[in-house]
C-alpha positions in Angstrom: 30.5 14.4 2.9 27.3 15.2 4.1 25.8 11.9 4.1 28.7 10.9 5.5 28.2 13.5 8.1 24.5 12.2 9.0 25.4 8.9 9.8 28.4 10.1 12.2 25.3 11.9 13.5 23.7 8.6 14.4 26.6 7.2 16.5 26.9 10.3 18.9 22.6 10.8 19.5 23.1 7.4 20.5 25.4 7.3 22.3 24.4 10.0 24.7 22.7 10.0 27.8 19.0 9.8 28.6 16.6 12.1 27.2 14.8 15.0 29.5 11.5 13.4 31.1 10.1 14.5 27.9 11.5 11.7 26.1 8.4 9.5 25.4 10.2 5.5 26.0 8.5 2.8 24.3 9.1 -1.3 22.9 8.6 -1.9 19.3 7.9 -5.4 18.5 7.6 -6.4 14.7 6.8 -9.5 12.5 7.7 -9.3 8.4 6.8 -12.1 6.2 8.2 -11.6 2.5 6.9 -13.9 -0.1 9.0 -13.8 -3.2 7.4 -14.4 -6.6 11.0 -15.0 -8.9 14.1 -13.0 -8.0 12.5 -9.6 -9.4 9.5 -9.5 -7.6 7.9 -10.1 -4.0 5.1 -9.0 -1.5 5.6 -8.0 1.8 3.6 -7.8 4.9 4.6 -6.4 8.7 2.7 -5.8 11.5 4.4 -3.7 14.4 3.3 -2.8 17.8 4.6 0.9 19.4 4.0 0.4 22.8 4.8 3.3 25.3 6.4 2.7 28.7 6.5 6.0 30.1 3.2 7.0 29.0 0.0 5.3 28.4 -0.1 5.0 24.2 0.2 2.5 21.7 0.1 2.1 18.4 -0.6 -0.8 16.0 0.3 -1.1 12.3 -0.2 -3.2 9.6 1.0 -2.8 6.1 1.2 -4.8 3.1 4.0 -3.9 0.1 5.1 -5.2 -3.5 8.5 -5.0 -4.6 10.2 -4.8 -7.8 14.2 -5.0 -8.0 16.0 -3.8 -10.8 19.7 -5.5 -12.0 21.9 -7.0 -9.3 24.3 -5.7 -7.5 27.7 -7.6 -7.4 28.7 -7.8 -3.5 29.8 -9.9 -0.9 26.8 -12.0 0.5 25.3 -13.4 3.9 25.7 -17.4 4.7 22.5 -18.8 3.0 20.4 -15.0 3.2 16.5 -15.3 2.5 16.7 -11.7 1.4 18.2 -11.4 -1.7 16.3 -8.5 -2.2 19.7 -7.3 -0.1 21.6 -7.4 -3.2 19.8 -5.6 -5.8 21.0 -2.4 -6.8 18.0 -0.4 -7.4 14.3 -1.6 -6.0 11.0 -0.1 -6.3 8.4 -0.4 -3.5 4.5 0.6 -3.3 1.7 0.0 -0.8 -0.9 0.2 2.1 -0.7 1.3 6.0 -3.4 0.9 8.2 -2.3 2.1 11.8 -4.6 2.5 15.2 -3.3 4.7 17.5 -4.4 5.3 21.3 -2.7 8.0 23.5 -4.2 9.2 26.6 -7.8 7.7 25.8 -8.0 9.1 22.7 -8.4 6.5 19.5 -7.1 7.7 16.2 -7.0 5.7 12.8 -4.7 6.3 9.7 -5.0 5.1 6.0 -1.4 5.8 4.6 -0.1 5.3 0.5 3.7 4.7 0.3 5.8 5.0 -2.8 9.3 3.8 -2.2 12.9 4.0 -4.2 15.7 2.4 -2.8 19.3 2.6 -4.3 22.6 0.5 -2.8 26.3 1.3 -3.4 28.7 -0.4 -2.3 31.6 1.5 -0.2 35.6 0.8 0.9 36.2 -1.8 3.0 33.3 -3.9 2.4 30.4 -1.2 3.3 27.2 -1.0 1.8 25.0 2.4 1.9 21.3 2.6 1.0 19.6 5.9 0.1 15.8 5.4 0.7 13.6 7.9 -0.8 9.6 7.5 0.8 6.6 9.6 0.0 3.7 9.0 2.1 0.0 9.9 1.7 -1.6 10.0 4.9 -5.5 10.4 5.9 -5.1 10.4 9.3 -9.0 10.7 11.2 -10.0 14.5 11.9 -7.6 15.9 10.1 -6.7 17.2 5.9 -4.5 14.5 3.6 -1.2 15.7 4.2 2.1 14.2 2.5 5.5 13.4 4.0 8.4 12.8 2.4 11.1 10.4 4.1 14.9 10.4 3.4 17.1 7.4 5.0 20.8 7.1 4.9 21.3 3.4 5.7 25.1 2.7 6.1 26.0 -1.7 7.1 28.7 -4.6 7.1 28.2 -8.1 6.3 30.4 -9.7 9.3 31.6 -14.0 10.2 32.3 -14.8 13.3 33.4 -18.4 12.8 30.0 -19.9 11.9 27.9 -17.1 12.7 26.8 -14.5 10.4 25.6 -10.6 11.1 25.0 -7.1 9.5 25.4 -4.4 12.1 23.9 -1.6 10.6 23.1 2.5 11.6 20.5 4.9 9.8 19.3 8.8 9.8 16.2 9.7 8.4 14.5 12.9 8.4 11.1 13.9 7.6 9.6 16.7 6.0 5.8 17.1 6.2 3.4 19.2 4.6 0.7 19.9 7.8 4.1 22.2 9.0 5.9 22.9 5.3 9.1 22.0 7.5 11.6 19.7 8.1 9.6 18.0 11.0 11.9 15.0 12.7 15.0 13.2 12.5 15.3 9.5 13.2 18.5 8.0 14.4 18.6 4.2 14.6 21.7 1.5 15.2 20.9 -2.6 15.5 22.2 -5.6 14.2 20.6 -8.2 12.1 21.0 -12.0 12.8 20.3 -14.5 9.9 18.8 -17.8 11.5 19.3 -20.5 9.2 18.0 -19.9 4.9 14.9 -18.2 5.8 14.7 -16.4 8.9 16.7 -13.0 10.3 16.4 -11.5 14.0 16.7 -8.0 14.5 17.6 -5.8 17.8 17.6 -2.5 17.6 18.0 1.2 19.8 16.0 4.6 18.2 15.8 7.7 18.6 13.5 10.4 17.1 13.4 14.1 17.8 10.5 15.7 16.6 10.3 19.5 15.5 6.9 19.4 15.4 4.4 18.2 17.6 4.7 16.3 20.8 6.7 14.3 22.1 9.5 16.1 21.2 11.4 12.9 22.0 11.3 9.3 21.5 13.8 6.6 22.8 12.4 3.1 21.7 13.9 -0.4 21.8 12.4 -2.2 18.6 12.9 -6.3 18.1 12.3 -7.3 14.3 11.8 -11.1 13.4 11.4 -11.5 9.4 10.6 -14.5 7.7 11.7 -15.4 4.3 9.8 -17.7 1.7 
């Protein structure tokens, strides 16, 4: 019920009207290349750009992953999906962040450890929800190593429309970090993801993030995601 809750959550943040004028807007383009080595095992790297419209900040990440899946996971699949990392049931992730971010002048750099596990069950009616458990180590210039810990209720539907295929898909996440020992955002995402031919996917998407702590205490972004698949 109440991860059923936070998705229905998603739909209504959404789907409400624009933010106060502290709502910080921004674009989000991204690139991910996954290279798999076997069905069990790949590397993964994405670069993403935060770009503010409203205000003058950006920020630019790169990361670099490996993934390990455990067994499969019986469920229906996508016309000719690159990412059959999709239908694993359990999956393990570890890996590096390197991010530059400039707001207001001000230049700030970020080393970041991540530790991921993933778990997918299936649901009535063809539904697939993914539990994503992330802990983070960040050293983040000027300031102590903190830790935040990152919880994601991913809920999707493999759809046909006559020779096209499509997952819509919405998300909550919510963050607890250890600079504020609190609960200190909650991310609210819904997009849809396109699979162009056997290897490549496209990727629109609307987010929203209130933040507890710190400033802004709203983002609205518009993110674009092209993955590549080999």
């Amino acid at each position: 019920m109440l991860e059923r809750g936070r998705l229905i959550v998603v739909l209504l943040v959404l789907s409400g009207r624009t933010a106060t004028a502290q709502e910080m807007r921004q674009v989000r383009p991204e690139f991910d290349l996954y290279v798999n080595e076997g069905s069990r095992l790949r590397f993964v790297f994405q670069s993403r750009l935060n770009a503010g419209v409203n205000t003058p900040y950006s920020q630019g990440a790169f990361s670099c992953f490996v993934d390990f899946a455990l067994k499969p996971l019986l469920r229906r699949e996508l016309r000719h999906d690159g990412d059959v990392f999709r239908r694993r049931y359990l999956t393990f992730r570890g890996g590096y962040q390197y991010s530059t971010t400039i707001s207001n002048g001000k230049v700030t750099l970020e080393n970041r450890s991540i530790l991921e596990f993933t778990g997918r069950y299936p649901l009535p009616l063809g539904f697939m929800l993914t539990d994503r458990n992330r802990q983070e180590f960040r050293m983040v210039e000027g300031q102590n190593v903190s830790v935040r810990y990152r919880n994601r209720l991913w809920a999707e539907r493999d759809l046909r429309f006559k020779a096209l295929s499509f997952t819509p898909y919405l998300y909550d996440e919510v963050y607890f970090d250890t600079r504020y020992h609190a609960w200190s955002a909650n991310r609210l995402a819904i997009g849809l993801r396109v699979p162009v031919g056997t290897r490549l996917a496209l990727e629109p998407y609307l987010l929203r993030q209130i933040n507890y702590q710190g400033s802004p205490s709203r983002i609205g972004a518009l993110g674009f995601k092209f993955s590549a698949y080999f």
